[in-house]
C-alpha positions as CSV (number, residue, x, y, z in Angstrom):
1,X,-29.8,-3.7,16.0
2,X,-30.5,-3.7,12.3
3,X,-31.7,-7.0,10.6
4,X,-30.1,-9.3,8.1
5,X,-30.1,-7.4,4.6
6,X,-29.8,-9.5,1.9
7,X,-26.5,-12.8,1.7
8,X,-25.1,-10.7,4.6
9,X,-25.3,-11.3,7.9
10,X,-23.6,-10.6,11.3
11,X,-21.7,-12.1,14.0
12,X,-20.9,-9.9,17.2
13,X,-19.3,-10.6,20.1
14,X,-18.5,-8.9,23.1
15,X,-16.1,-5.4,22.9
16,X,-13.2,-7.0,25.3
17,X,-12.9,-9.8,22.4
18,X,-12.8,-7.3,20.0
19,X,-10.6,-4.9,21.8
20,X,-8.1,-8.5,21.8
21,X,-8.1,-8.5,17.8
22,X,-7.4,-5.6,17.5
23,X,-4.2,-5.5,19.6
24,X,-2.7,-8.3,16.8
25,X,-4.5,-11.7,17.4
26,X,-5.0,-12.5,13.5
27,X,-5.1,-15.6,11.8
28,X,-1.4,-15.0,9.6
29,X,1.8,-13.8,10.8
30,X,2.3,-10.2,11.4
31,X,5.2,-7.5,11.0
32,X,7.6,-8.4,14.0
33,X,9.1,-5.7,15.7
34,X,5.9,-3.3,15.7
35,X,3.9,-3.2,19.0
36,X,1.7,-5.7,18.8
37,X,-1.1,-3.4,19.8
38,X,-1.1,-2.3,16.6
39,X,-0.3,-4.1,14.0
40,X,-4.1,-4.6,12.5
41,X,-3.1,-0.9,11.6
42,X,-0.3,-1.6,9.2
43,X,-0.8,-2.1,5.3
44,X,2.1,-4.2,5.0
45,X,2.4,-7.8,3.6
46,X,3.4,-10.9,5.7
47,X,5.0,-14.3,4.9
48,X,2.3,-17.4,5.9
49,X,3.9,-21.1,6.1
50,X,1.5,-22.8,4.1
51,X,2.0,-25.9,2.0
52,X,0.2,-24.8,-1.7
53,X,-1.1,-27.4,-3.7
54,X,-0.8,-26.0,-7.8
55,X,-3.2,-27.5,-9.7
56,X,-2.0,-28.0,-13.9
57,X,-5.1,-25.9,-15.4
58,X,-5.5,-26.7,-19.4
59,X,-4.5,-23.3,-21.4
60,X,-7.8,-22.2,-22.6
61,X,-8.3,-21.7,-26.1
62,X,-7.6,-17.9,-27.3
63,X,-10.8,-15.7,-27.2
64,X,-12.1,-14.0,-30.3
65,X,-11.3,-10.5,-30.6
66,X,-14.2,-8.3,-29.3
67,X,-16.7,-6.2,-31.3
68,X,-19.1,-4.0,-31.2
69,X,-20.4,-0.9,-29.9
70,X,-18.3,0.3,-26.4
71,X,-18.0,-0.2,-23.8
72,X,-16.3,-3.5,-24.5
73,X,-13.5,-5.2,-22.4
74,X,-10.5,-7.6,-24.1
75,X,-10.3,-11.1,-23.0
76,X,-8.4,-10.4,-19.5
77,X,-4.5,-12.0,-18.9
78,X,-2.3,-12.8,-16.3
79,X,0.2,-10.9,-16.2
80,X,3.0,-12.8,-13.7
81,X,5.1,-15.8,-14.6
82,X,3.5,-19.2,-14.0
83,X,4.3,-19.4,-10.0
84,X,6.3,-23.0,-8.1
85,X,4.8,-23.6,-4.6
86,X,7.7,-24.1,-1.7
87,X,10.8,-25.2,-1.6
88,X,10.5,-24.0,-5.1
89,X,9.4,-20.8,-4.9
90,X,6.4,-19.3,-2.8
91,X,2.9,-18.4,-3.7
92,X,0.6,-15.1,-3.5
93,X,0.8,-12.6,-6.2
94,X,-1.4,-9.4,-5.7
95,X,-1.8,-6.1,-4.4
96,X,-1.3,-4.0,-7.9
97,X,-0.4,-1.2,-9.3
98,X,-0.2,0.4,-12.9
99,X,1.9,2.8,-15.1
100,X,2.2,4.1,-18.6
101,X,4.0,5.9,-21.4
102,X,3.9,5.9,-25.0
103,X,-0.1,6.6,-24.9
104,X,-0.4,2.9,-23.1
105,X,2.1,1.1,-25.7
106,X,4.6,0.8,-22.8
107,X,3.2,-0.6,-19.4
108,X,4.3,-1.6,-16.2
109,X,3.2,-3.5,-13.5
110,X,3.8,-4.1,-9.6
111,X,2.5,-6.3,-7.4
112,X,3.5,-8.0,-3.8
113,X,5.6,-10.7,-4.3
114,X,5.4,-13.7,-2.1
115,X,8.8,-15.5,-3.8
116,X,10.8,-12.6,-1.8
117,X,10.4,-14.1,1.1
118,X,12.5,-17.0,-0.1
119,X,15.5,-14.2,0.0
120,X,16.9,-11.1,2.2
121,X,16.2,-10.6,5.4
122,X,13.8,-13.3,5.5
123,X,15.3,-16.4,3.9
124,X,12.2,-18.9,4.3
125,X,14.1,-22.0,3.3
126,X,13.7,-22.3,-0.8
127,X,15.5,-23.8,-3.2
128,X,15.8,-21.1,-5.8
129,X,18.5,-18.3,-5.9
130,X,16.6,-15.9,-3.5
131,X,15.1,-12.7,-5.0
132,X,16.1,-9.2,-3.4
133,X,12.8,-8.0,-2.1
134,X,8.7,-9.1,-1.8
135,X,8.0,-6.7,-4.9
136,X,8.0,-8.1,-8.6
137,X,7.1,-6.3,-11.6
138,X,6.6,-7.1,-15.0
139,X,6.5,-4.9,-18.5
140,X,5.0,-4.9,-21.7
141,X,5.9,-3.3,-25.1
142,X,2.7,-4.1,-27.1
143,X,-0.1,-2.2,-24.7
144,X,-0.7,-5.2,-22.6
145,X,-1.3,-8.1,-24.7
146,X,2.1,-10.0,-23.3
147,X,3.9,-9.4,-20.2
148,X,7.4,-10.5,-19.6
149,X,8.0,-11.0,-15.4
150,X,11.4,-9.3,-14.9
151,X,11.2,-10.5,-11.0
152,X,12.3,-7.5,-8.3
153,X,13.7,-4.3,-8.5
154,X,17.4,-4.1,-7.2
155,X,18.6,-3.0,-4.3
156,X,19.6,-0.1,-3.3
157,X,22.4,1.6,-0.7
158,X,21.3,5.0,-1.4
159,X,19.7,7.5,1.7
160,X,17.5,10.7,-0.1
161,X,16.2,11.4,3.0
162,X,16.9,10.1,7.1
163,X,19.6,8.9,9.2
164,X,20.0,5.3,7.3
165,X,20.8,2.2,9.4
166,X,21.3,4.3,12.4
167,X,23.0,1.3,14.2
168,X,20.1,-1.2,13.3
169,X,22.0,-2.9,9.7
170,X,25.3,-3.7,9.4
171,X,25.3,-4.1,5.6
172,X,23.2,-0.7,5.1
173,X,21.7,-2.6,1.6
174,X,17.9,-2.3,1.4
175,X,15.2,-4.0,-0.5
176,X,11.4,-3.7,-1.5
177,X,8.9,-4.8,1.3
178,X,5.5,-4.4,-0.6
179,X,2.7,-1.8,-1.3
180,X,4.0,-0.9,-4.6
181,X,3.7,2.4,-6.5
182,X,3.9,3.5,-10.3
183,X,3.6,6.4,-11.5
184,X,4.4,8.1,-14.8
185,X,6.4,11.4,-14.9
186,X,5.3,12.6,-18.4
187,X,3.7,10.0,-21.2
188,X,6.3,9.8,-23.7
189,X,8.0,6.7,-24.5
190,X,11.7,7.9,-23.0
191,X,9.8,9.2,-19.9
192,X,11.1,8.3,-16.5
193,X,8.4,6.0,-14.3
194,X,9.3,6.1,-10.8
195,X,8.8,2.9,-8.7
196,X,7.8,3.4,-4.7
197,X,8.2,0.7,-2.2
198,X,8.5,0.1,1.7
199,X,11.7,-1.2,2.5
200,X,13.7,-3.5,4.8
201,X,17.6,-3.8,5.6
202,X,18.7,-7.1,4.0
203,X,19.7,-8.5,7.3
204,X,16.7,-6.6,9.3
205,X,13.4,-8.0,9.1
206,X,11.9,-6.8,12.1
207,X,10.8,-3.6,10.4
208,X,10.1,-1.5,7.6
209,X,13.5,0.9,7.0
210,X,11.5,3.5,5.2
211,X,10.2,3.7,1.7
212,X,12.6,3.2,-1.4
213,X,11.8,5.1,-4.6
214,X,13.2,3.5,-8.1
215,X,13.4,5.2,-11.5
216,X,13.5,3.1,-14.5
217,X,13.4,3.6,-18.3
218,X,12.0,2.0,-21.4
219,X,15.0,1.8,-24.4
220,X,14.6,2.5,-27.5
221,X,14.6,-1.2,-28.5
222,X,11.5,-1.5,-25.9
223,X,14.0,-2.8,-22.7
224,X,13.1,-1.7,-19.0
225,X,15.9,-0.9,-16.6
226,X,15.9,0.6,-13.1
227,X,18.5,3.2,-11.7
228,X,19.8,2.8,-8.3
229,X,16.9,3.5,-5.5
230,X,17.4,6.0,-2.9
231,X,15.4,5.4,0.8
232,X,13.0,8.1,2.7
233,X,13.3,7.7,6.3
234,X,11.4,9.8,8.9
235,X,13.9,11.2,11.1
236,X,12.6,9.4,13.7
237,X,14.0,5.7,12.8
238,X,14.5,3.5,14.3
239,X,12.0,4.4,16.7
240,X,9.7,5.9,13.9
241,X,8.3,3.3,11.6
242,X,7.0,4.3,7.6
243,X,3.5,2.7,6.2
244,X,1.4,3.1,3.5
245,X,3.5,4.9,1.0
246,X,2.2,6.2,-2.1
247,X,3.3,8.4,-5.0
248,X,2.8,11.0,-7.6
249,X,5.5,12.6,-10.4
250,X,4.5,15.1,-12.5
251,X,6.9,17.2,-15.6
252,X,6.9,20.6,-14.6
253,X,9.0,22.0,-18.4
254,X,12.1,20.8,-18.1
255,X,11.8,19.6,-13.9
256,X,10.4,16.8,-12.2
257,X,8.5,17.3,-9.1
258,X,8.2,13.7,-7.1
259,X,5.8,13.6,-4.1
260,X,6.1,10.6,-1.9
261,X,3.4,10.4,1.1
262,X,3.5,7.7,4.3
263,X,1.8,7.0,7.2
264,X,4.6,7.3,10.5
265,X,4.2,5.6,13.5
266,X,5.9,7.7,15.9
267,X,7.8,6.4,19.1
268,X,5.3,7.2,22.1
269,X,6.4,7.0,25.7
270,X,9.3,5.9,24.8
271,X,7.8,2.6,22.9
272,X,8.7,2.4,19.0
273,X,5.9,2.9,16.7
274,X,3.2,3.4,19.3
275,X,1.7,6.6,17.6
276,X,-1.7,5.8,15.8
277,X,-0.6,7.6,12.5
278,X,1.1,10.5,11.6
279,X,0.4,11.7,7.4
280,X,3.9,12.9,6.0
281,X,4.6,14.0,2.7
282,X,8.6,14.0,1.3
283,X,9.4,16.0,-2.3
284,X,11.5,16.5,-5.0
285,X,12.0,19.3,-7.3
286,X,14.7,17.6,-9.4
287,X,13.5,14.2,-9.9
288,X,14.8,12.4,-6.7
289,X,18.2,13.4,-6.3
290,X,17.4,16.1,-3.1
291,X,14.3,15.6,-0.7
292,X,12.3,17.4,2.1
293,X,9.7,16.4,4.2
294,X,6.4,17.9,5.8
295,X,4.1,16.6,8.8
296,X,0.7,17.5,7.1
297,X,-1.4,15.8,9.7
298,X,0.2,15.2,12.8
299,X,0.1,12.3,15.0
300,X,-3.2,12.2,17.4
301,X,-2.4,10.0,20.2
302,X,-4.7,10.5,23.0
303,X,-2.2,11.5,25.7
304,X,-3.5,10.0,28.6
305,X,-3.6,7.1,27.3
306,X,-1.0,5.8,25.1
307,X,-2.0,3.5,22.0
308,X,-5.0,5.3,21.2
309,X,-6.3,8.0,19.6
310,X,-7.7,8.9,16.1
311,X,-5.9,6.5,13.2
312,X,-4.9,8.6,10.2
313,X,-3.8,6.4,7.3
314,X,-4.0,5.5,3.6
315,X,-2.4,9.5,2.1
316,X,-1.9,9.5,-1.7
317,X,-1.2,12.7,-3.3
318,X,-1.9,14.2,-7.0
319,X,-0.8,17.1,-9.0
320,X,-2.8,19.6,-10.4
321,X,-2.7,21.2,-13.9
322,X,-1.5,24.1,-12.6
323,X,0.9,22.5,-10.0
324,X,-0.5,22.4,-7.1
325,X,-0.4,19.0,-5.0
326,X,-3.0,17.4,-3.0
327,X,-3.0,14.4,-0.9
328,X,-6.2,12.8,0.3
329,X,-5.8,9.9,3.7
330,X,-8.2,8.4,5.7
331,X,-8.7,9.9,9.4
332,X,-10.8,7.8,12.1
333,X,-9.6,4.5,10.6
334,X,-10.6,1.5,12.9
335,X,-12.5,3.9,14.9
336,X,-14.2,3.1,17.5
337,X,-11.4,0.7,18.6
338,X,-8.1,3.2,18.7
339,X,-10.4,6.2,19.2
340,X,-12.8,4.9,21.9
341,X,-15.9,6.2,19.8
342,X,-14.4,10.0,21.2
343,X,-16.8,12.8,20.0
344,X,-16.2,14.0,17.2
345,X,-13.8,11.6,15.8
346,X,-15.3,8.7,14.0
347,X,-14.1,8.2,10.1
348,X,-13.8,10.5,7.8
349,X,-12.0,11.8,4.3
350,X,-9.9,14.6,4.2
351,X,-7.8,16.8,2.0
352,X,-4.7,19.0,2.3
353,X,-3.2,20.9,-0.7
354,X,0.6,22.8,-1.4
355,X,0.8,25.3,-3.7
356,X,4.2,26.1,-3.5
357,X,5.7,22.3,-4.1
358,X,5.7,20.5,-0.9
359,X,6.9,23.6,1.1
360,X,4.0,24.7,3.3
361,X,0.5,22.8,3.2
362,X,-3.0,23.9,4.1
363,X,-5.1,24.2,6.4
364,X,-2.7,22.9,9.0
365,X,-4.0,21.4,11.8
366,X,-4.7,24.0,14.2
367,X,-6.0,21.7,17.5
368,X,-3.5,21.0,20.5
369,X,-1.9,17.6,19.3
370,X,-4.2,14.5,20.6
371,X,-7.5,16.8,21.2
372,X,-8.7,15.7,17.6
373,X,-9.8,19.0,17.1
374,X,-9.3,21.1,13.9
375,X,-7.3,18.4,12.2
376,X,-5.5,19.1,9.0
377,X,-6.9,19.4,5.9
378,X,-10.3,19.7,4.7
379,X,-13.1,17.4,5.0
380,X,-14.4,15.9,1.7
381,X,-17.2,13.5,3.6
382,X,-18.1,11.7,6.7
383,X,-18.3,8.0,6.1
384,X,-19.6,4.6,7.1
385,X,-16.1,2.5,6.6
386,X,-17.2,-0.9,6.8
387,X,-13.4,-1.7,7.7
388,X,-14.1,-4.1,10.5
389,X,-16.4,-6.4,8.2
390,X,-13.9,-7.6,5.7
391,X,-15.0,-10.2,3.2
392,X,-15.6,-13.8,4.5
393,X,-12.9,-14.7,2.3
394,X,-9.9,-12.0,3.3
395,X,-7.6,-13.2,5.4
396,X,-7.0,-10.6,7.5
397,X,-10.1,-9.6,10.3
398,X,-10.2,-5.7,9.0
399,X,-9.9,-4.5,5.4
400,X,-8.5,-1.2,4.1
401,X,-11.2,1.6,3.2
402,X,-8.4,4.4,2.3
403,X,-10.0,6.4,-0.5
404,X,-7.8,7.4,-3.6
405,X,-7.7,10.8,-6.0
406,X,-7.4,11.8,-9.2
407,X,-7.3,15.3,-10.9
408,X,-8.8,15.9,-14.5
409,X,-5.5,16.8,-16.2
410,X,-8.0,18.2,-19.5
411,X,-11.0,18.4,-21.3
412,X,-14.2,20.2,-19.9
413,X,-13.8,20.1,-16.1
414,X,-9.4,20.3,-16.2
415,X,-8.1,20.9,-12.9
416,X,-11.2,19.1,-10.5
417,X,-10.4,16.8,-8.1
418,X,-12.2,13.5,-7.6
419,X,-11.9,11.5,-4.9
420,X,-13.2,7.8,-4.6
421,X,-14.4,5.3,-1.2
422,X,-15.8,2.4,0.1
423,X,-18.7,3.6,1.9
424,X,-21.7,1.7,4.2
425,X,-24.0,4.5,4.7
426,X,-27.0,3.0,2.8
427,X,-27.3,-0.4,5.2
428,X,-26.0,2.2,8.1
429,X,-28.6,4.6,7.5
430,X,-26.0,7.2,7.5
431,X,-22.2,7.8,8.3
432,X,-20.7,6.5,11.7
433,X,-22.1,6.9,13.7
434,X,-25.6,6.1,12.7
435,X,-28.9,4.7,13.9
436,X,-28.7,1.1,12.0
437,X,-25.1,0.0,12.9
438,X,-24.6,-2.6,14.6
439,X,-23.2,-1.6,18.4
440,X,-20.6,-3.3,20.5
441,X,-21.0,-4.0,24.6
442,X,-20.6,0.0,24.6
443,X,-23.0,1.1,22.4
444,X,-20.7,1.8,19.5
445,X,-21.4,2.1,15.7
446,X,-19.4,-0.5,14.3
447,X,-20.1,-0.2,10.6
448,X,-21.7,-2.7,8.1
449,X,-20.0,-4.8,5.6
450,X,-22.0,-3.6,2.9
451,X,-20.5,-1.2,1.5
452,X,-20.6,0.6,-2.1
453,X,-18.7,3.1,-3.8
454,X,-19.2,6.6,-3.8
455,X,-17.3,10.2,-5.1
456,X,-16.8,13.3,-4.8
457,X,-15.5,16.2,-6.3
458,X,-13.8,19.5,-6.2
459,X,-13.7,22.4,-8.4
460,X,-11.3,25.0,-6.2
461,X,-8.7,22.9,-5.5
462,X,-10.2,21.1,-2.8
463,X,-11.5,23.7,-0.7
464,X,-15.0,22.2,-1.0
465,X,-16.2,19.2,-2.1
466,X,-19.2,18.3,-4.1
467,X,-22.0,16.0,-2.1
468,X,-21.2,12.2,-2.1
469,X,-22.2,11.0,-5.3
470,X,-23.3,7.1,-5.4
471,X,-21.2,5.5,-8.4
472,X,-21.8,1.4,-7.9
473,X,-24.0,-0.5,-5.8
474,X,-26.6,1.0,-3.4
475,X,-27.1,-1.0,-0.5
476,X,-27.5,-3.8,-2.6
477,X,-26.0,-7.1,-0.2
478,X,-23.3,-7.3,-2.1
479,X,-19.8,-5.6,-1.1
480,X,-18.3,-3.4,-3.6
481,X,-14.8,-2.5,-2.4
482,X,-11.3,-0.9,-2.7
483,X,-12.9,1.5,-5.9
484,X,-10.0,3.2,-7.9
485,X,-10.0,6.2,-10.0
486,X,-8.5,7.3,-12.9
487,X,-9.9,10.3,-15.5
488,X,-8.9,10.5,-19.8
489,X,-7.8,13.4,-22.0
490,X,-11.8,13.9,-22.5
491,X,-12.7,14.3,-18.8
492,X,-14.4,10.8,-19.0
493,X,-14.4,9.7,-14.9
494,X,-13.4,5.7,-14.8
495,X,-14.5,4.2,-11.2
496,X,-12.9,0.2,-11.2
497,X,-13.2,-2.1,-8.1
498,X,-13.7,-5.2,-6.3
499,X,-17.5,-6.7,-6.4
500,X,-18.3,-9.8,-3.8
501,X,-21.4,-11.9,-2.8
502,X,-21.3,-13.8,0.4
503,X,-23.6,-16.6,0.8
504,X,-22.7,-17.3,3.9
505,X,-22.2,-14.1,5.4
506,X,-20.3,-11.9,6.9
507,X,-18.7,-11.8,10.3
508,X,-17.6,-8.7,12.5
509,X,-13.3,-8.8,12.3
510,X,-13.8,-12.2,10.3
511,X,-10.2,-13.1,9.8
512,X,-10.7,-15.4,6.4
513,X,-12.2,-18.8,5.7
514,X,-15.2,-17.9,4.5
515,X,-16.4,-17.8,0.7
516,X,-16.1,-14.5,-1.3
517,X,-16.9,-14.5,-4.8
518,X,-14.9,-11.7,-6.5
519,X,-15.1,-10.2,-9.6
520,X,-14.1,-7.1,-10.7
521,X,-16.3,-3.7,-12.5
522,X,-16.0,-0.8,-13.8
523,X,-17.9,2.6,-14.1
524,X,-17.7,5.4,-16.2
525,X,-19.3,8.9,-16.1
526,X,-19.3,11.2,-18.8
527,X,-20.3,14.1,-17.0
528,X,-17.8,15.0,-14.6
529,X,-18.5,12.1,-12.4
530,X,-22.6,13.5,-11.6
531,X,-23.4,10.7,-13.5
532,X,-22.3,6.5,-13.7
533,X,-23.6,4.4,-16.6
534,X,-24.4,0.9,-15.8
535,X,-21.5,-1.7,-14.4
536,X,-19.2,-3.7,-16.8
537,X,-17.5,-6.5,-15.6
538,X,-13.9,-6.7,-16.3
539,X,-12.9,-10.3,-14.9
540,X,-13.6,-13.0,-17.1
541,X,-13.5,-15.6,-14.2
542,X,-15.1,-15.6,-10.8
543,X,-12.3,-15.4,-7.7
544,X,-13.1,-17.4,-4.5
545,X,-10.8,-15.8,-1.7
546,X,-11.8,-18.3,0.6
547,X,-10.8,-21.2,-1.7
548,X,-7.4,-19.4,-2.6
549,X,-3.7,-20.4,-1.3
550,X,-1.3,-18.4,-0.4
551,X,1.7,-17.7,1.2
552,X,1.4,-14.2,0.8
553,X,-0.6,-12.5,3.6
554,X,-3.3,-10.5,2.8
555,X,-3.4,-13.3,-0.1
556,X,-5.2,-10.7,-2.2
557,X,-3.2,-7.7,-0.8
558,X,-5.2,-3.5,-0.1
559,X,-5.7,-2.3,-3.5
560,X,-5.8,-2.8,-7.3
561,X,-5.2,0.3,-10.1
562,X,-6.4,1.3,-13.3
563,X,-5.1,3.9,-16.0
564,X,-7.6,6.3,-18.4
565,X,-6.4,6.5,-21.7
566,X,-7.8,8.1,-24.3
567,X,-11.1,6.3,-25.1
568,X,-9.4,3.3,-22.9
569,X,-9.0,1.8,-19.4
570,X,-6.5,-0.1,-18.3
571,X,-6.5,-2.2,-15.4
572,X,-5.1,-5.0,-13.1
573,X,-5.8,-7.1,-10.0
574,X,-5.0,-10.1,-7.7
575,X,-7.1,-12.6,-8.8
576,X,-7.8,-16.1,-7.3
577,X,-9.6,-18.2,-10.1
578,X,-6.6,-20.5,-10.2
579,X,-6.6,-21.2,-7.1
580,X,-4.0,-19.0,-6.0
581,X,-3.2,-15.4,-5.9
582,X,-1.8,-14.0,-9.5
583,X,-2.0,-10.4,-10.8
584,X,-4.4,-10.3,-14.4
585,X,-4.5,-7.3,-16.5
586,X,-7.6,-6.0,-18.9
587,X,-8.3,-3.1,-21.5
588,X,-11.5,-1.6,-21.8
589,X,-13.0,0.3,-24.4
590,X,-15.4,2.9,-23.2
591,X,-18.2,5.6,-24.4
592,X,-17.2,9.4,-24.2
């Protein structure tokens, strides 16, 4: 057993407790419908009953515009529409994501949306005309300086991929259900940004339908509208349920290639979404009007015994200069609780690349399904996840470590692949499993909360991967979290994440109600990503999760975004310095 390092501390408890929550007993409300043995292994929002007090906070007076040599940040905003606590609306605005055209004159941005569970399927009882899905979105026309909150994206009747209601929705209509997606499918103003989003039947809400996928427009006269959505399915629903989607478009002349990626929870033994994980990937040639789909990394339930095995979640893909399509995941996620602490198969990174547009993707997992041999893909590192020490203040009692990618799309390194994680392995003295980890009843490395942010890269499409390279922190006792990356036209590397103290500590599967003092940073290399230059803060006010209200649940959702462009950096967050859960938005201006 390690000691104390630093405000961080420990609280174990025996493995049969722990073995408990992680079969679902967590402090909010989860997904109904999913086996409750697994629903810690879902990224999807939940609705919490919560009375929120708002608090009137004085507009403060407008900051001077910045000066002076970079990097400098603008005075950060919110970017959401002032938020009315129940029966007026509900509260929690977070979970964020980013996208651009017109060199970052045109932006939008997504976020979870707790006011849609005052409508379809969910109807928690408001006043207000009820909103068609938990996912709002809001746009701006002047590079981010005002946003205008233009609520949820419609929904949709439209199947691109599956067997659609299958007997489970009488109405067939579908809206947004959280972890949104934007991405940008060229960057000129008249560009198409396509919009990804789990989905639920409007009179189903006991699980996710599949994952919708919206294209919208900027107009000449600077107005955003959204075609109809078409759903992806796995093949497999209702018994099959979709997770974790995530999304890349990318102009191929005059075509546009769409790759949507999800985690599947299979039906095992004949119970629905019992599988621990399976990494699919649909596409589109012709910019979402036909769809395939690929397994890249098959589901690894241990056969004998049903429910566990080796969790692969959190795929997001990228496209190459030269058009070839990568998609990074997490595989060992939770371990040791799904995987028992099996040889062999504690977390990791991994990477599997197409070079023929989604057809056929390599190297295919080779082992016999649920041996957790050869897996697909290629390993980019070990890692220490720290996912089972969340911050005091998260209310959830594990917190997504899924690493994200980004390809150099010019300038002096165009075409390598960077990939970005959370990563213990300083406290740990290593990746799981490793000498200083705290162990469970069994003698199991369980990870340490403090973890800092680390990446890697590759030069031959992914093949092989460049040592771990230490970006922010460094063991530290402070938790630097859910990292992003995003590269410029120059090849400058931009690393943004989540920073917290704990005074009081940390607790093993802490399940909120503890302090967390959040701000977010950002990190740029000018080397190719060998190299980080010192840590600039991008939130102009401290967030305290534990002292935030919402009735949104994770209140401050999995993950944040950020945009390189040009010389700048654009990003947005949940943030909690009002006392709830809004989404804030800041430009950066950086050193080459």
């Amino acid at each position: 057993m390690p000691s104390n390092h630093g405000p961080l501390q420990f609280a174990f408890i025996a493995a049969g407790v722990l073995l408990l929550a992680a079969s679902g007993a967590v402090r909010s409300q989860s997904t109904p419908g999913f086996p409750v043995e697994h629903r810690d292994l879902l990224s999807s929002a939940s609705y919490r009953a919560l009375a929120v007090t708002i608090h009137p906070i004085a507009p403060a007076p407008p900051d001077p515009p910045t000066s002076g040599p970079p990097p400098r940040v603008e005075p950060d905003r919110r970017v959401n529409a002032p938020q009315q606590p129940f029966p007026n609306g509900l509260v929690g605005r977070s979970e964020t994501t980013l996208a651009a055209v017109a060199g970052g004159a045109l932006l939008i941005v997504g976020w979870n949306d707790a006011d849609g569970f005052c409508g379809p399927p969910y109807y928690a009882g408001c006043t207000v005309p009820p909103v068609p899905g938990t996912t709002g979105f809001a746009v701006s026309t002047d590079s981010g300086r005002h946003f205008q909150d233009l609520g949820a994206p419609p929904a949709g009747t439209l199947v691109g991929f599956g067997p659609g209601a299958a007997g489970t929705s009488s109405s067939g209509v579908y809206v947004t259900s959280g972890d949104p997606i934007l991405d940008a499918a060229g960057a000129g103003a008249r560009d198409t940004i396509y919009f990804s989003n789990l989905a639920r039947f409007d009179d189903l809400a006991a699980h996710t339908a599949g994952v919708s996928v919206h294209a919208g427009h900027f107009g000449a006269g600077g107005e955003f509208r959204f075609d109809p959505p078409v759903l992806l399915q796995s093949p497999g629903y209702p018994g099959d349920f979709l997770d974790k989607d995530n999304l890349a478009a990318a102009r191929r002349g005059q075509r546009t290639e769409l790759y949507v990626t999800a985690t599947d929870f299979v039906e095992v033994a004949g119970v629905p979404g019992l599988g621990v994980g399976q990494i699919e990937a649909f596409a589109s040639a012709d910019g979402g009007a036909s769809w395939s789909r690929r397994v890249l990394q098959p589901d690894e339930t241990f056969p004998a015994v049903p429910g566990t095995g080796v969790v692969d979640q959190g795929a997001e893909p990228v496209v190459s200069p030269d058009g070839s399509v990568h998609v990074v995941w997490e595989r060992g996620f939770l371990s040791p609780f799904f995987s028992q602490g099996a040889a062999g198969q504690w977390p990791e990174i991994r990477v599997i690349s197409s070079f023929d547009g989604g057809l056929t993707w390599s190297p295919a997992a080779a082992g016999p399904p649920g041996s957790g041999a050869n897996p697909a893909g290629v390993r980019v590192a070990a890692i220490c996840a720290g996912d089972l020490f969340p911050p005091s203040g998260y209310d959830r009692n594990r917190s997504n470590t899924f690493p994200r990618i980004a390809v150099a799309e010019s300038g002096p390194h165009r075409g390598r692949l960077y990939v970005t994680w959370q990563d213990c392995r300083i406290a740990n003295g290593g990746p799981m499993p490793a000498p200083l980890g705290p162990e469970d009843d069994f003698g199991y490395d369980l990870g340490h909360p403090d973890t800092d942010v680390y990446l890697a890269y590759s030069d031959d499409d992914g093949a092989t991967w460049s040592a771990p390279i230490l970006a922010a922190g460094g063991g530290d006792g402070l938790i630097q979290f859910w990292p992003t990356v995003s590269v410029g036209p120059a090849g400058t590397v931009d690393l943004t994440y989540y920073q917290s103290y704990e005074p009081n500590g940390t607790a093993l599967l802490g399940g909120g109600g503890g302090t967390s003092l959040v701000d977010v940073y950002w990190v740029r290399s000018t080397d190719g990503g060998e190299s980080f230059g010192a840590p600039v803060r991008l939130s102009g006010a401290t967030s305290d999760w534990g002292a935030a209200q919402s009735n949104l649940a994770p209140a401050f959702g999995d993950y944040n975004d950020a945009l390189s462009l040009g010389e700048m950096l654009y990003a947005t967050w949940g943030d909690g310095r009002s006392g709830i859960p809004e989404v804030y938005f800041a430009t950066a201006l950086g050193r080459r």
